[in-house]
C-alpha positions in Angstrom: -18.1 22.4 15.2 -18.8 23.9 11.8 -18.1 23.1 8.5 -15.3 26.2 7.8 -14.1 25.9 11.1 -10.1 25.6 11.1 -8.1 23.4 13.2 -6.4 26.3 14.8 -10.0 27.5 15.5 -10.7 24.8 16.9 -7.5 23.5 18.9 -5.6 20.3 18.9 -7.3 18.6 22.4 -10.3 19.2 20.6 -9.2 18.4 16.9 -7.7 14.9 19.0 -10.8 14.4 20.5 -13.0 14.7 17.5 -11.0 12.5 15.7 -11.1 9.9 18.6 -14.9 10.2 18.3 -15.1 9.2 14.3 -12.3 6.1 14.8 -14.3 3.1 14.9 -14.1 2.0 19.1 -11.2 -0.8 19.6 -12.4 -4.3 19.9 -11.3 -5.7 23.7 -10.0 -8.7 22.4 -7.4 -7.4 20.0 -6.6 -3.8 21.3 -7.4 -3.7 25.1 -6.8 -0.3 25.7 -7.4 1.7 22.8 -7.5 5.8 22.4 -7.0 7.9 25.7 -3.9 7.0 27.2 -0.2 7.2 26.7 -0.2 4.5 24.8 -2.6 1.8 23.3 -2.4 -1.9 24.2 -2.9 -4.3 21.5 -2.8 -7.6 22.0 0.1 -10.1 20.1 -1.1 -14.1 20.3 2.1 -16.4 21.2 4.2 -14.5 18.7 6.5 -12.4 17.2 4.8 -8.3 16.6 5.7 -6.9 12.8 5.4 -3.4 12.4 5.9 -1.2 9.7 5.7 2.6 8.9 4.8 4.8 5.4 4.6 8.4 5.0 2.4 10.6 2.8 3.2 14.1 2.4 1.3 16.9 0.3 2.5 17.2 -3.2 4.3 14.3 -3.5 1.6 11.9 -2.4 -1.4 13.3 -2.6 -2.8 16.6 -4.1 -6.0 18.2 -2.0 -7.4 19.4 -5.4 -6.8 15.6 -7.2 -7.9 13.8 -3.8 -10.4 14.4 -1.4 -9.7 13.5 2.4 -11.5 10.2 2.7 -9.8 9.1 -0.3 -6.2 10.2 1.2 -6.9 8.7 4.6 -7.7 4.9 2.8 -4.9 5.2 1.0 -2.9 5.5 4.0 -4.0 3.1 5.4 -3.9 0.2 2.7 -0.2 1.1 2.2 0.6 0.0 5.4 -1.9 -2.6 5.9 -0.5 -3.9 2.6 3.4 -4.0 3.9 1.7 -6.2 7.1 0.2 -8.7 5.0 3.2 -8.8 2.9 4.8 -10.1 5.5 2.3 -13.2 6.1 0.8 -11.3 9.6 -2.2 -10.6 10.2 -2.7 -6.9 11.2 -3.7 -5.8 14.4 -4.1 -2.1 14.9 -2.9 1.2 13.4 -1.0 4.3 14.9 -1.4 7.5 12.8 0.5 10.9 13.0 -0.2 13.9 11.1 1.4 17.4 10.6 -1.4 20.2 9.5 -1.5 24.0 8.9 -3.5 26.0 11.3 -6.0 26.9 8.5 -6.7 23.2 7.6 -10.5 22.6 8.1 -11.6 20.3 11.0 -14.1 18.5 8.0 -10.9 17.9 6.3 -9.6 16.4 8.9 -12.6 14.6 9.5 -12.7 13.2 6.4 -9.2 11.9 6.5 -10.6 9.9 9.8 -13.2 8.5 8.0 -11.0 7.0 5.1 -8.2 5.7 7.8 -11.0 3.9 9.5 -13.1 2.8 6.4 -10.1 1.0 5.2 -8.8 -0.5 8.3 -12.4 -1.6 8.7 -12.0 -3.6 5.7 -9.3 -6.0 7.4 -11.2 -5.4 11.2 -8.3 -3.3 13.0 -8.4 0.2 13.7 -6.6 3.2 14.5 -6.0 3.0 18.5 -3.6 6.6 18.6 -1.2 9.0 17.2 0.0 12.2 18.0 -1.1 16.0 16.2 1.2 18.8 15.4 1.5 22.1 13.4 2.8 21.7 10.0 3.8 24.3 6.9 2.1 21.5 4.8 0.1 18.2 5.6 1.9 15.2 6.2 0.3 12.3 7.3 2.4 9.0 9.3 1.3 5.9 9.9 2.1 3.0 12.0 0.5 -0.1 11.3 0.8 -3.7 13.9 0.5 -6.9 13.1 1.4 -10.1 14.3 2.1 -13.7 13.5 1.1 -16.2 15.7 3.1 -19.1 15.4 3.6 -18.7 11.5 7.0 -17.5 10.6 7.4 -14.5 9.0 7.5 -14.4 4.9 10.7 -12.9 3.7 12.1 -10.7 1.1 15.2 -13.6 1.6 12.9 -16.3 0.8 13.5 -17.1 -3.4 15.1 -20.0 -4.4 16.4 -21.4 -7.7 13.3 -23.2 -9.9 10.6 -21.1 -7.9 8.1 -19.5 -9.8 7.0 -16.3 -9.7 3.3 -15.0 -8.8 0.9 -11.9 -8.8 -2.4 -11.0 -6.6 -3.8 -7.5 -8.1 -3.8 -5.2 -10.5 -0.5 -3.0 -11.7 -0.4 0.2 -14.1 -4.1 1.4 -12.7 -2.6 3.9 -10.3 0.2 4.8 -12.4 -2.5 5.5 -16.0 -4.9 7.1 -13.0 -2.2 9.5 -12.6 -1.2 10.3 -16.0 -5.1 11.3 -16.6 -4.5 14.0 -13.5 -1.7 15.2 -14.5 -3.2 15.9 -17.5 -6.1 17.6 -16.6 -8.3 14.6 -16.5 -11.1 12.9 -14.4 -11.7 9.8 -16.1 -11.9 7.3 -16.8 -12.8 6.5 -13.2 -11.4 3.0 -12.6 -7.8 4.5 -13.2 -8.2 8.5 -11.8 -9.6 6.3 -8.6 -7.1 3.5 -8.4 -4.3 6.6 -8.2 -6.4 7.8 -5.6 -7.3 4.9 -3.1 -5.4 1.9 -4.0 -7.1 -2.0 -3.7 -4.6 -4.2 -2.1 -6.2 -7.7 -2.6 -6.2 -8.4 0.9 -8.2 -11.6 1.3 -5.5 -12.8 -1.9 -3.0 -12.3 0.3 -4.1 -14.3 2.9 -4.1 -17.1 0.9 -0.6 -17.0 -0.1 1.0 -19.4 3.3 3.2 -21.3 1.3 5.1 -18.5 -0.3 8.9 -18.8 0.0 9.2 -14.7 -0.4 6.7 -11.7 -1.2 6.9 -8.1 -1.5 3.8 -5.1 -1.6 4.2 -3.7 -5.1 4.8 0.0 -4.3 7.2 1.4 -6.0 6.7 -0.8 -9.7 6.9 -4.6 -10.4 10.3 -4.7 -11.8 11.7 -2.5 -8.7 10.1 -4.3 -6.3 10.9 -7.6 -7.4 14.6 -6.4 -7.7 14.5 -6.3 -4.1 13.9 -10.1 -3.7 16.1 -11.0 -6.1 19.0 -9.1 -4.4 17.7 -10.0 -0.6 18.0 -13.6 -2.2 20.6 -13.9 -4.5 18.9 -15.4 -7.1 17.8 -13.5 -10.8 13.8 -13.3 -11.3 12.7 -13.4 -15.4 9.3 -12.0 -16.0 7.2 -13.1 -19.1 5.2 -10.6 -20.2 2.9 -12.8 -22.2 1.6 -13.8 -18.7 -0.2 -10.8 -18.5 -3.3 -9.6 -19.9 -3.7 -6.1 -20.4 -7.4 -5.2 -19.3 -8.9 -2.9 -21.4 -8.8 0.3 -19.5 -5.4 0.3 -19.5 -5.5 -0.6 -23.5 -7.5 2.0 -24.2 -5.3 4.7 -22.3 -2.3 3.8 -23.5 -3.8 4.2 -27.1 -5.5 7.6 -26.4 -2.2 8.9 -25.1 0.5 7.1 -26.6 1.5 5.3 -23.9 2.8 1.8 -23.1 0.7 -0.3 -21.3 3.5 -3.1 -20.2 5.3 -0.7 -19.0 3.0 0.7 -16.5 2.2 -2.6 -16.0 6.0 -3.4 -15.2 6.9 0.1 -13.7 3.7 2.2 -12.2 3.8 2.2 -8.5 1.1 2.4 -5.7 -1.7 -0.2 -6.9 -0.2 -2.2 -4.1 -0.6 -5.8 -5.6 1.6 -8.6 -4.0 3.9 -10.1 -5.6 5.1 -14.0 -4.4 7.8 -16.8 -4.8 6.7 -20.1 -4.6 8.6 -23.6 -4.7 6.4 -25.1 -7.5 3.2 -24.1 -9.6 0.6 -26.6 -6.8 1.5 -24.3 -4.4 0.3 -20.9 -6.4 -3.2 -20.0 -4.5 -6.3 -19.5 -6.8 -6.6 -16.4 -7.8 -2.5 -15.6 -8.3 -1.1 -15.6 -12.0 2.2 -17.3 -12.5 4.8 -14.2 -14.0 7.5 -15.5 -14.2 10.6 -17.7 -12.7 13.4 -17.5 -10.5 16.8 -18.9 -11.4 20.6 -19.1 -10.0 23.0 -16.2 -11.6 23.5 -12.6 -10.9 20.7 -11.4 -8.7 18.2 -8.9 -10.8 15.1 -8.7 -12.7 14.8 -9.6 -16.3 12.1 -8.8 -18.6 11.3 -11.5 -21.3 14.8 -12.6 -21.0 16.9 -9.2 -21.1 17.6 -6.8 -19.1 15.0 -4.0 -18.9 15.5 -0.7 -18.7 12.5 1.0 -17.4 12.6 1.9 -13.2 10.5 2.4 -10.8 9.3 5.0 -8.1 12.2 6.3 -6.4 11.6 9.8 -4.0 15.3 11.0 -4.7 16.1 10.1 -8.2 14.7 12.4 -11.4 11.6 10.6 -11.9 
């Protein structure tokens, strides 16, 4: 297999079977039958199984010449592994499709192996299957398991009146990362790279058992929290005093007249988590209190008022 082979060179049993061979090997006690037959079996301990599923697709997700392969491949995976832990489960294994041209290279596709397993690594699952096809373009689908135990499931429906509101992460990294591409730019690194393989704060996460609600912050702070608020019934204010703006961001908003609140409030795709919780003693360490949740018309408000800025959405103008 050499490095300018192609993946119709090479063929899909063999592209499946190359990419079986750089997946890091299922553990017996979670995933019992991994890669190899119909299906995987992955084990779910006296409890309810959460799944989830995210799509990238080339051009709207990912550029080939802004992103290399093992940097689109962690990404994939950390947005879904990100929606499981949103959820309060504990993940358990990942299923991964993917739709490629025939003149894709087989390293390319080895690459994006590499990332999917790097990152699933991270949180000890791994990819136990998924299917190949021919594609115009290169879309890539994953699957992601988790499972719960005997915990209950942490809901978007969760917010109550005289909660407060928490963060875990960064926000407006991936969104400045990808204002430096899109001009031509490959630095400064902390921000091209956040665009390109997010850092969910997974161990964070795991921390946050008492939360009344949380949400994976994909698609901007002010969006996403707009989605508890109306799962809920209940209007979130967010005070944007709580937040310090670290200095990368500063410093690009200066050198190109940007806002840094308002990637802060707005960029999608760092995937922090964002959580309700009854009273401040119940906020882990690590989380910063953002804001509040009160009774009225369900919504987000910024500092008190309504804000006007959105967040990522695949079918509006943005």
């Amino acid at each position: 297999m050499s490095q300018d082979q192609t993946v119709g060179e090479l063929g899909e049993f063999a592209l499946i079977y190359a990419i079986a061979q750089r997946l890091a090997t299922a553990t017996a006690d979670r995933v019992p039958v991994g890669i190899g037959d119909d299906s995987a079996v992955v084990s779910a301990h006296g409890g309810n199984v959460v799944a989830c599923l995210d799509m990238l697709t080339q051009g709207v997700h990912f550029r080939l010449d802004w992103s290399e392969a093992k940097d689109i491949g962690r990404k994939a995976a950390a947005q879904n592994l990100a929606d499981i832990f949103a959820m309060g489960a504990t993940p358990t294994a990942l299923l991964v499709g993917l739709a490629l041209p025939s003149s894709t290279l087989v390293s390319w596709v080895m690459g994006l192996a590499d990332g999917l397993s790097e990152e699933a690594g991270l949180v000890g699952v791994s990819v136990v299957g998924g299917d190949i096809v021919r594609g115009d373009s290169i879309a890539i689908s994953v699957t992601a398991l988790g499972e719960l135990g005997e915990r209950t499931a942490i809901l978007r429906s969760g917010a109550k009146a005289g909660d407060v509101v928490a963060l875990a992460g960064r926000l407006g990294f991936a969104q400045a990362g990808l204002l430096m591409l899109s001009r031509g730019f490959r630095s400064p690194r902390v921000l091209v790279g956040a665009h390109r393989v997010p850092e969910p704060p997974y161990e964070l996460v795991q921390l946050a058992t008492h939360a009344s609600s949380m949400i994976d912050i994909s698609d901007g702070l002010v969006s996403d929290l707009g989605h508890i608020a109306k799962a809920s019934d209940v209007s979130i204010n967010i005070d944007t005093k709580s937040f310090e703006v670290p200095e990368p961001l500063a410093a690009a908003a200066s050198a190109f007249n940007g806002d840094a609140i308002e990637w802060i409030l707005t960029g999608g795709e760092d995937h922090a988590f964002a959580a309700t919780f009854s009273n401040a003693l119940d906020v882990p360490t690590g989380w910063t209190i953002i804001g509040t949740v009160s009774s009225g018309a369900p919504g987000v408000l910024v500092d008190g008022e309504p804000y006007s800025g959105t967040g990522w959405d695949h079918f509006s103008s943005n």
